[in-house]
TIBADREN-626050 format. One record per residue (C-alpha): residue number from 1; z, y, x. Coordinates in Angstrom, 2 decimals, decimal comma. Each point is the difference from the previous one (the first is absolute). Layout:
N
     n         Z         Y         X
   NUM         Z         Y         X
...
***
This chain:
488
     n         Z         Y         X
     1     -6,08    -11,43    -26,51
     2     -1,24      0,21      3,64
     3      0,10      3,38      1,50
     4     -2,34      1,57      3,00
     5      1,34     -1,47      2,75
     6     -2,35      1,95      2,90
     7     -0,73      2,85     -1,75
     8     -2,22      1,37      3,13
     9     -1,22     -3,53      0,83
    10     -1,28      0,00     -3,84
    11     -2,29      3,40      0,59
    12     -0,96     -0,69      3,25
    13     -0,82      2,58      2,63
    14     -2,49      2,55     -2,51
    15      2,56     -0,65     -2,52
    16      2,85      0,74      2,34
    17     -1,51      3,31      1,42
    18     -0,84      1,25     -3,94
    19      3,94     -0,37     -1,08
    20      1,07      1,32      3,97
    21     -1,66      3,22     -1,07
    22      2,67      0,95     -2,19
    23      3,01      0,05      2,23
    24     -2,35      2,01      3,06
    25     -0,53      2,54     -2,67
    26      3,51      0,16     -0,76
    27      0,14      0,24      3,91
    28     -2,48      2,79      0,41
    29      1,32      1,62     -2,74
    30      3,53      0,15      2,14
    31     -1,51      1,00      2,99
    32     -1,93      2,67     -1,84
    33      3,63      1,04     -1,80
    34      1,94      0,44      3,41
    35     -1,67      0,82      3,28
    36     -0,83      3,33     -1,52
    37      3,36      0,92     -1,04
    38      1,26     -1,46      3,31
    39     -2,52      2,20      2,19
    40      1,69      3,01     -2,30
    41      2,99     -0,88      1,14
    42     -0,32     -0,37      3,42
    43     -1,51      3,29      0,21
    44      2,39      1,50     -2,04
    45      2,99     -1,57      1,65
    46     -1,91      1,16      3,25
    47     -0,01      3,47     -1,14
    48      3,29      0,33     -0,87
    49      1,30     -1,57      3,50
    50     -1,88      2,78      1,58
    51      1,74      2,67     -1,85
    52      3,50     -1,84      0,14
    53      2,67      2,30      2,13
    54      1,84     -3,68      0,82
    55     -3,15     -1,05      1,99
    56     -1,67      3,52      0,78
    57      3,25      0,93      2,30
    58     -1,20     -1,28      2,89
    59     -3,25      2,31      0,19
    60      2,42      3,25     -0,74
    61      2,60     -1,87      2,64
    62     -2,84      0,20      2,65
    63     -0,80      3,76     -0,85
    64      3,61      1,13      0,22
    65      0,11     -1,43      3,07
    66     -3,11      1,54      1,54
    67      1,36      3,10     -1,06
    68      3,32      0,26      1,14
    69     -1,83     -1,64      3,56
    70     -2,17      3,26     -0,22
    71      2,75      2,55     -0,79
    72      2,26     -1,46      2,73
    73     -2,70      0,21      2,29
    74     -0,64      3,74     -0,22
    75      3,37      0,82     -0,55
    76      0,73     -1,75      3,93
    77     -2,85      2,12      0,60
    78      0,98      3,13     -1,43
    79      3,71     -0,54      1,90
    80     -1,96     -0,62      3,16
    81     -1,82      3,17     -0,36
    82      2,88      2,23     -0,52
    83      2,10     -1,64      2,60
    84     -2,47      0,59      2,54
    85     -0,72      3,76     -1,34
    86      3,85      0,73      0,07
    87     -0,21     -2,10      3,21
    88     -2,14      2,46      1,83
    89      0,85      3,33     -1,70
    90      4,00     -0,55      1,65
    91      0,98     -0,35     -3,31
    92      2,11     -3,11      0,30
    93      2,25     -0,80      3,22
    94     -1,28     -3,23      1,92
    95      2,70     -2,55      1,24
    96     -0,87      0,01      4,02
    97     -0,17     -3,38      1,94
    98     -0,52      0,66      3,85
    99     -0,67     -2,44      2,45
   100      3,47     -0,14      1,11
   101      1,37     -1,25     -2,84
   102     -2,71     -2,66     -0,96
   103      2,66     -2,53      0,26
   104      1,45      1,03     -3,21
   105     -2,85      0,65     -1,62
   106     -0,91     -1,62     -3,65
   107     -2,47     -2,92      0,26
   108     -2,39      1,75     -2,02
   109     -0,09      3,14      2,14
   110      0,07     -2,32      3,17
   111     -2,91     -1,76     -1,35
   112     -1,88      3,52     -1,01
   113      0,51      0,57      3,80
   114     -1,47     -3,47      1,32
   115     -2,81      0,60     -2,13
   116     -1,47      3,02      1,76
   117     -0,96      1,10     -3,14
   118      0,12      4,05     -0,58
   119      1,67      0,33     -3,18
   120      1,09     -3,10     -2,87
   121      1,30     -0,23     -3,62
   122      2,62     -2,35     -1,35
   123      1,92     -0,22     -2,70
   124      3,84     -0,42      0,76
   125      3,40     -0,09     -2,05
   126      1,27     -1,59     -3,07
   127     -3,21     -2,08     -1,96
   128     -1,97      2,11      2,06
   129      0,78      3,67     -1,25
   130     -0,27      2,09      3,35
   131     -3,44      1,20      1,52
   132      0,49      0,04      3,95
   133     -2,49      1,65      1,84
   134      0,01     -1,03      3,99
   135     -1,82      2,77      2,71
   136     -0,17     -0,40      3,37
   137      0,50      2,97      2,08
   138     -0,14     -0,70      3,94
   139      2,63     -2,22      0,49
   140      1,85      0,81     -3,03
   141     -0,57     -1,81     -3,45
   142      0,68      2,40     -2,88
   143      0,97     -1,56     -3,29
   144     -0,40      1,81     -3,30
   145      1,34     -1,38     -3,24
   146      0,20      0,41     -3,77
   147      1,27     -1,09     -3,48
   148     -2,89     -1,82     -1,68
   149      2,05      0,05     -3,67
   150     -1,75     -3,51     -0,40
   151      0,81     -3,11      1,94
   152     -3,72     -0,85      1,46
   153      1,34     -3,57      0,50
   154      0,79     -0,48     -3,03
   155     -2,48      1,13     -1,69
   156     -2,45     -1,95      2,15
   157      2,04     -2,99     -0,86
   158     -0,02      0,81     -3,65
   159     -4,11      0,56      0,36
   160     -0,23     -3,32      1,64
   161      2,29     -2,26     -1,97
   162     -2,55      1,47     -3,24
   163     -2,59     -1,08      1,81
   164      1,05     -3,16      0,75
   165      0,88     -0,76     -3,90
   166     -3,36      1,33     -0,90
   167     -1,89     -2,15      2,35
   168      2,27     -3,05     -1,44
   169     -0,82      0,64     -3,28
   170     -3,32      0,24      1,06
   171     -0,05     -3,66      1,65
   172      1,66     -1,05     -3,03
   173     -2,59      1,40     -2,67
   174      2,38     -0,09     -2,98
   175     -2,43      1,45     -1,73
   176     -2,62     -3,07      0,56
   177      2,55     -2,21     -0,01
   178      0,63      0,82     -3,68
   179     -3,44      0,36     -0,86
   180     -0,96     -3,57      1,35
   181      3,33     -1,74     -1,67
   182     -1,57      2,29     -3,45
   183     -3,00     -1,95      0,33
   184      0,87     -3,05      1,09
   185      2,76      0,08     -3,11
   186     -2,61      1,46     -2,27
   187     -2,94     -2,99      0,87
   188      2,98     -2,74      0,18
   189      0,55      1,50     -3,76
   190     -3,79     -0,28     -0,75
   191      0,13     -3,48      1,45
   192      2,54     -1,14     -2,15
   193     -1,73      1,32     -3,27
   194     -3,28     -1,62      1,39
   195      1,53     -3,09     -0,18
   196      1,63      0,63     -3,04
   197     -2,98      0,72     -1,87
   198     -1,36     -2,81      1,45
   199      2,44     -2,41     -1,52
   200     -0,03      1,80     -3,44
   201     -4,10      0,14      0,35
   202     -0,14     -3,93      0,82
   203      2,46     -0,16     -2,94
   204     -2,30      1,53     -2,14
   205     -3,25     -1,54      0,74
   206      1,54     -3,77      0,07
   207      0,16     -0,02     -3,53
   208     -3,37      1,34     -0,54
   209     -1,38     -2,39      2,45
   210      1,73     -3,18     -1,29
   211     -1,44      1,53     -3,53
   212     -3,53      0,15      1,88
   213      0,56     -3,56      1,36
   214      0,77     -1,50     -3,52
   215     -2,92      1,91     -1,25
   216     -2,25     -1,81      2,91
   217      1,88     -3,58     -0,35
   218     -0,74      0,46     -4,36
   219     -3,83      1,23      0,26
   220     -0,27     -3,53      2,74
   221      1,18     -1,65     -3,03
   222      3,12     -0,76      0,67
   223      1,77      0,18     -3,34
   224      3,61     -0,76      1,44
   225      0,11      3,47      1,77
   226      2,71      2,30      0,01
   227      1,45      2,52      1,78
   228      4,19      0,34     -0,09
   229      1,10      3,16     -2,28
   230      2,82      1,81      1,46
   231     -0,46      3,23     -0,67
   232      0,63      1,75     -3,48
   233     -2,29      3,33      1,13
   234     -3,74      0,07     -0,86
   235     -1,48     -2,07      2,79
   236      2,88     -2,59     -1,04
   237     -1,52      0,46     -4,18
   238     -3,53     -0,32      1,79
   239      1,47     -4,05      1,61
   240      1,92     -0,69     -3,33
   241     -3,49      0,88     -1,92
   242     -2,25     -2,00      2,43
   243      2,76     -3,52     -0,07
   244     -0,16      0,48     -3,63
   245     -4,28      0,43     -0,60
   246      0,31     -3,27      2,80
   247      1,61     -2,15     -2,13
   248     -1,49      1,06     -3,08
   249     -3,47     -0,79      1,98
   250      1,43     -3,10      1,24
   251      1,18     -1,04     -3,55
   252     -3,26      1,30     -1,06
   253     -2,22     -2,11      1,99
   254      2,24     -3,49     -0,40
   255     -0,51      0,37     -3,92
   256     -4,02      0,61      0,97
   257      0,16     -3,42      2,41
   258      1,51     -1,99     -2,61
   259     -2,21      1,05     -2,86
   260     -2,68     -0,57      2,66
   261      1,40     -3,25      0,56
   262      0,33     -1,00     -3,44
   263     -3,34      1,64     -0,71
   264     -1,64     -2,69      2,61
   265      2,27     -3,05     -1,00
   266     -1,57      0,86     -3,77
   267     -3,50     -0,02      0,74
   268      0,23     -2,91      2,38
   269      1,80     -1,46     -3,09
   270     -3,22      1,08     -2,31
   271     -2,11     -0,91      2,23
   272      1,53     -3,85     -0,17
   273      0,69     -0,19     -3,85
   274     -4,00      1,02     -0,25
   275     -1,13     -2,69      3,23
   276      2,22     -2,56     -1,93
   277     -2,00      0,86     -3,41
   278     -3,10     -0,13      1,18
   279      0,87     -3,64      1,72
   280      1,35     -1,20     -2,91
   281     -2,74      1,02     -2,68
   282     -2,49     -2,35      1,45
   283      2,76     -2,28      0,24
   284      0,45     -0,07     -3,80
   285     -3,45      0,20     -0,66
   286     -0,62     -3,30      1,71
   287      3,13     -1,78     -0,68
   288     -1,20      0,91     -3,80
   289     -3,68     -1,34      0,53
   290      1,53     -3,40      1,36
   291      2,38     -0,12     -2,81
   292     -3,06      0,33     -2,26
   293     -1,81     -2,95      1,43
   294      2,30     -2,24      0,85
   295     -1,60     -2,23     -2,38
   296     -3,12      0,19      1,66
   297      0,60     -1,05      3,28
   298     -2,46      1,08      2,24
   299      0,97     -0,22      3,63
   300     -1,78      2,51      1,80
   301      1,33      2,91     -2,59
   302      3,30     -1,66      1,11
   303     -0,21      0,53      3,49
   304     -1,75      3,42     -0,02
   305      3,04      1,10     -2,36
   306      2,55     -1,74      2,22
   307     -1,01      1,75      2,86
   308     -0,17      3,48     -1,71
   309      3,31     -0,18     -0,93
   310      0,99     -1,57      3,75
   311     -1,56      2,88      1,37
   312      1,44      2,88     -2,40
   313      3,48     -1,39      0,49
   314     -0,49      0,03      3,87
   315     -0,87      3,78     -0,63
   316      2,90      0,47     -1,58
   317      2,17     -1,62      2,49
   318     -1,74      1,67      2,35
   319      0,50      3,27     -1,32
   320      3,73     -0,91     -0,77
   321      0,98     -0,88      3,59
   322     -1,66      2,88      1,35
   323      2,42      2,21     -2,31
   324      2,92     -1,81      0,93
   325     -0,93      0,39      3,20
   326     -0,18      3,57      0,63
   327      2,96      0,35     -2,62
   328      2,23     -2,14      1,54
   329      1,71      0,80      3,57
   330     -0,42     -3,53      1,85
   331      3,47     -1,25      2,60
   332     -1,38      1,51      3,42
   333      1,38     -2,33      2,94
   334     -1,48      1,86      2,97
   335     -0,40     -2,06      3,04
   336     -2,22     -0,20      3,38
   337     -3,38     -1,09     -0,91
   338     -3,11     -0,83      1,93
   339     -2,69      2,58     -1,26
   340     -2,95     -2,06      2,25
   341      0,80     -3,07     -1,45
   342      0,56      1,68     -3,36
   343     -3,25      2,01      0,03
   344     -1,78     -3,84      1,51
   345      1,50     -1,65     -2,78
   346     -1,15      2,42     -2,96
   347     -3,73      0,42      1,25
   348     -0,14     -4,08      0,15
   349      1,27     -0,42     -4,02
   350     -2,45      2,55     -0,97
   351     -2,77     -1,45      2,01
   352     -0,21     -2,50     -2,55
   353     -0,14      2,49     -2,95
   354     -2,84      2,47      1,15
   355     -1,56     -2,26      2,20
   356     -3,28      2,56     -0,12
   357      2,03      2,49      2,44
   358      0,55      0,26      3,43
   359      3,36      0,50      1,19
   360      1,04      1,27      3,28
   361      3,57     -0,38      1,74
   362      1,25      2,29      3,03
   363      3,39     -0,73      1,11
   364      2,48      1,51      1,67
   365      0,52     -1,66      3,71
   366      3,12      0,77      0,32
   367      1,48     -2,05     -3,28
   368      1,57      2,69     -1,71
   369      2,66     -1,01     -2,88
   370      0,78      2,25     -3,04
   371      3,35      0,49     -1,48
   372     -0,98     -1,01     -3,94
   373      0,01     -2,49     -2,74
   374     -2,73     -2,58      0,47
   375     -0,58     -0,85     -3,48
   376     -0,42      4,46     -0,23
   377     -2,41     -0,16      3,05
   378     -1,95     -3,02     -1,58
   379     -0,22      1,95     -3,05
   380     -1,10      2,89      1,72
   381     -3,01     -1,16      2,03
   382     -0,88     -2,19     -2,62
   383     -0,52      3,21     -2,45
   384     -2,00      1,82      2,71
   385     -2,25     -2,95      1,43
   386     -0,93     -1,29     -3,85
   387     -0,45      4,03     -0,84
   388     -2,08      0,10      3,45
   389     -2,19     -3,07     -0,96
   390     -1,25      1,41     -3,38
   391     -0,59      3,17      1,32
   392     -1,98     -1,50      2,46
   393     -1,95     -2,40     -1,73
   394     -2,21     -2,12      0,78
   395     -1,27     -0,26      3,75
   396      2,78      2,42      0,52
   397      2,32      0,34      3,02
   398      3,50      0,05      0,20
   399      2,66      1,11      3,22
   400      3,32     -0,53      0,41
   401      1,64      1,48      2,56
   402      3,63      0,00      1,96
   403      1,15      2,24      2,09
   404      3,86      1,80      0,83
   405      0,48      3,99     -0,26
   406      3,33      1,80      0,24
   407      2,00     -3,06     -0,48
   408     -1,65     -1,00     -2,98
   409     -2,47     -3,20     -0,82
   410     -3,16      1,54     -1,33
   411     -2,35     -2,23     -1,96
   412     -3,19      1,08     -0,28
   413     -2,64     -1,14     -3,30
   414     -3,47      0,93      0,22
   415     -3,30     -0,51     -1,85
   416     -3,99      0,82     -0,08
   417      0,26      0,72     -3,97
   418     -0,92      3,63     -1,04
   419      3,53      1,49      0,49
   420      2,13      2,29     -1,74
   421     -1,31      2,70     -2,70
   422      3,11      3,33      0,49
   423      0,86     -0,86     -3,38
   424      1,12     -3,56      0,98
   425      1,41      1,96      2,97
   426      2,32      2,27     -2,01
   427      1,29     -2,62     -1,88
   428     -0,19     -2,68      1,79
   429      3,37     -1,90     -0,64
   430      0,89      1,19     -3,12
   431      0,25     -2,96     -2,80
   432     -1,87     -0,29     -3,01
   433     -3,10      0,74      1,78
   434     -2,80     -2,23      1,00
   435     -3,53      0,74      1,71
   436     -0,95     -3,43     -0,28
   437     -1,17     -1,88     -3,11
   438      2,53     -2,99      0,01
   439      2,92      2,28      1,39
   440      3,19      0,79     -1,49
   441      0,47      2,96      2,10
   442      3,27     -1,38      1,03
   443     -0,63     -1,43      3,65
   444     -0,59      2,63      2,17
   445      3,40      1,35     -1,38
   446      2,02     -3,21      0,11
   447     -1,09     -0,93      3,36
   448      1,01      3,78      1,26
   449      3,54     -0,25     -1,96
   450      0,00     -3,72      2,32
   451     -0,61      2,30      2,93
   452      2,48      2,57     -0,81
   453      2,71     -2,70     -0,71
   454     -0,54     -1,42      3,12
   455      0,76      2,75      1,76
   456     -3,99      1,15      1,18
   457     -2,97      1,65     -2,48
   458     -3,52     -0,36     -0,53
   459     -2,32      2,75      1,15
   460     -3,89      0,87     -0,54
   461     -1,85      0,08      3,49
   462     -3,29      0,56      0,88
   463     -1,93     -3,19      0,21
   464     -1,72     -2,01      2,16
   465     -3,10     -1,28     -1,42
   466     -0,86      2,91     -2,69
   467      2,30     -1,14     -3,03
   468      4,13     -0,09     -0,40
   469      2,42      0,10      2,28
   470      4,20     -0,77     -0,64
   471      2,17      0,16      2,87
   472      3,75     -2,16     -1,03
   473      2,36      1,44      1,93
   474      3,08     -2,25      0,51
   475      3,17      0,19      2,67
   476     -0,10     -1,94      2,98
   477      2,57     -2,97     -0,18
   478      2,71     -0,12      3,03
   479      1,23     -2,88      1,72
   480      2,93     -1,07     -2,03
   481     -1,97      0,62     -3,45
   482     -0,08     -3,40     -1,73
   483     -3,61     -1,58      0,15
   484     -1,78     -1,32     -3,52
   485     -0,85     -2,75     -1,13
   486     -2,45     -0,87     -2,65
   487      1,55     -0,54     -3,19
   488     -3,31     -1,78     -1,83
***
């Protein structure tokens, strides 16, 4: 049993959209299920960061260092005070340097000297732990000095190489940093279950939509539909329900086409056996009459009886070969045939039958060929141009007509008669069914089956001069297809 091959192709674009709305509900529905608990835990994470000692040092780093800054600032500038108090209240005992001695004196006093300046702080000794205070008197520098308790230099170094890591830390943004690499992490994770849910939602909705498509391809009438059940959860019960209400349909509908079938072949057959009986009841009758006389000749009774039964067997036989016609499926031996000289060679035989109409022949120029069985395409026209001629009647018209369209021969039959009724329409080629007083109801249908055989069809246009119109549709022959010839 043929499965849904194109499940999408099968429900085209509306069809496609319908089942896609499934799996971008499942979608929304993730969406809708994560970016709010992900926006909770940024901000939470966030939060937390904030208050975290590990990334919070560097603000308290900062302060301590602003401090200690500040409290060795006024603590130089508490020692400079007192220096300089003790300094002028003779409380401390300068170290002299005269002018004689500049030679020998310390670089820094030298340079105190050079400066011209009246008085100069510097810090001196080990890491910076003396205060010297430098006075000049006349000629004379006077140098006062002492003990800090802290090394300044050391300090300052200690204040600086804090500041220094601070400001590093501060290029460096840790804090950022791990924020960013948080987010980046936490959307990479949302990525990844985007496109899982994708997956599982396209896994999801394919079964529904191959379901859908097998649905589609069984309403179209296509009883051979199914859709492949491998899934044991409900949507795979749902497939394994619709295969088996397919081929119960499918079984269904064969039983109906046979009975159908037989139905037709039955009344066809009734429709015989009754034909037959009323053929062969004037058949007795007569045959009985002549046996009655037949010792009374009389010549003329004779020949009238003759003929009746002449004509009531021709009836039959007539009635017989149609049956066996449309019963029977004929040898097709398709081959190239020339539908102008066809269509020429049909009008001129029934010329001599109904010579009260008028026929009419436009061919093709270009000498188109069909791919068919002659003795089929006799058949064919014949059917349509003796149907066309009664219809017409007499001082009727008739047009035939040749022309090529999508690579296919198309035959045209038209007549001035009073056209088609829509309930010869609607059943139109169906056997057993005549509009006409001497029909069996068989033609139209055989010469369609010829059609069909062949490879073409017959189809109602609208006509030309006011009454029917059939359009035979056959294949166009190629150059290496075998040409006919007549075979009487």
């Amino acid at each position: 049993m043929a499965a849904s091959a194109q499940p999408a192709a099968a429900l085209g674009p509306a069809g496609a959209t319908r089942v896609n709305r499934l799996r971008n509900r499942l979608i929304l529905v993730f969406l809708a299920a994560t970016l709010a608990p992900l926006g909770a835990t940024i901000w939470v994470t966030t939060t937390l960061l904030k208050w975290n000692p590990n990334y919070s040092a560097v603000g308290q780093l900062d302060a301590q260092a602003g401090s200690l800054r500040s409290t060795g600032r006024e603590l130089y500038q508490r020692a400079r005070a007192d220096l300089k108090q003790q300094a002028e209240a003779g409380q401390l005992a300068p170290v002299k340097f005269t002018e004689a001695g500049r030679t020998a004196w310390p670089a820094a006093v030298r340079e105190f000297a050079d400066s011209g300046a009246a008085e100069k702080f510097a810090t001196s000794g080990h890491e910076g732990d003396r205060l010297d205070y430098l006075v000049r008197r006349n000629a004379e520098v006077w140098l006062y000095s002492t003990t800090l308790g802290v090394g300044m230099d050391r300090l300052e170094r200690q204040i600086r190489d804090a500041g220094a890591l601070s400001n590093l830390v501060k290029e460096r943004d840790l804090q950022r940093g791990f924020l960013l690499t948080y987010i980046l992490l936490a959307a990479l994770f949302w990525l990844v279950s985007l496109a899982v849910l994708v997956f599982l939602a396209h896994r999801i909705s394919q079964p529904i939509q191959s379901l859908t498509a097998g649905l589609t391809q069984l309403a179209g009438g296509d009883l051979n539909a199914r859709v492949p059940a491998s899934r044991d959860d409900e949507v795979g019960l749902a497939i394994q329900a619709f295969n088996g209400m397919a081929a119960r349909l499918q079984a269904t509908t064969e039983r109906l086409v046979t009975m159908r079938q037989l139905e037709g072949v039955q009344l066809l057959a009734r429709k015989m056996a009754h034909e037959v009986k009323n053929s062969l009841t004037p058949i007795r009758l007569t045959v009985e009459e002549m046996l009655a006389r037949h010792s009374e000749p009389d010549r003329g009774f004779m020949e009238q009886a003759s003929q009746i039964v002449v004509d009531e067997i021709e009836t039959l036989e007539r009635r017989v070969r149609a049956f066996s016609q449309y019963a029977a499926e004929p040898p097709v031996r398709p081959g190239a045939v020339d539908v102008n000289g066809l269509l020429q060679e049909r009008v001129a035989f029934l010329k001599a039958a109904h010579p009260e109409v008028t026929y009419e022949c436009r061919l093709s120029e270009a000498s188109p060929r069909a791919y068919a069985d002659q003795d089929l395409a006799k058949g064919i026209l014949t059917n349509l141009l003796e149907n066309a001629a009664e219809a017409a009647g007499e001082g009727g018209k008739i047009l035939g007509s040749i022309s090529v369209e999508d690579a296919r021969v198309a035959i045209e039959v038209h007549d001035s008669g009073p056209g088609l009724s829509q309930q010869a329409r609607e059943s139109l080629f169906q056997p057993t069914i005549s509009f006409k007083k001497r029909g069996m109801g068989l033609g139209l249908s055989i010469a369609r089956r010829s059609a069909l055989l062949s490879g073409g069809d017959i189809v109602v246009v609208k006509g030309e001069m006011g009454g029917a119109a059939f359009r035979v549709l056959l294949p166009v022959a190629t150059d290496g297809d075998e040409t006919h010839t007549d075979r009487g």
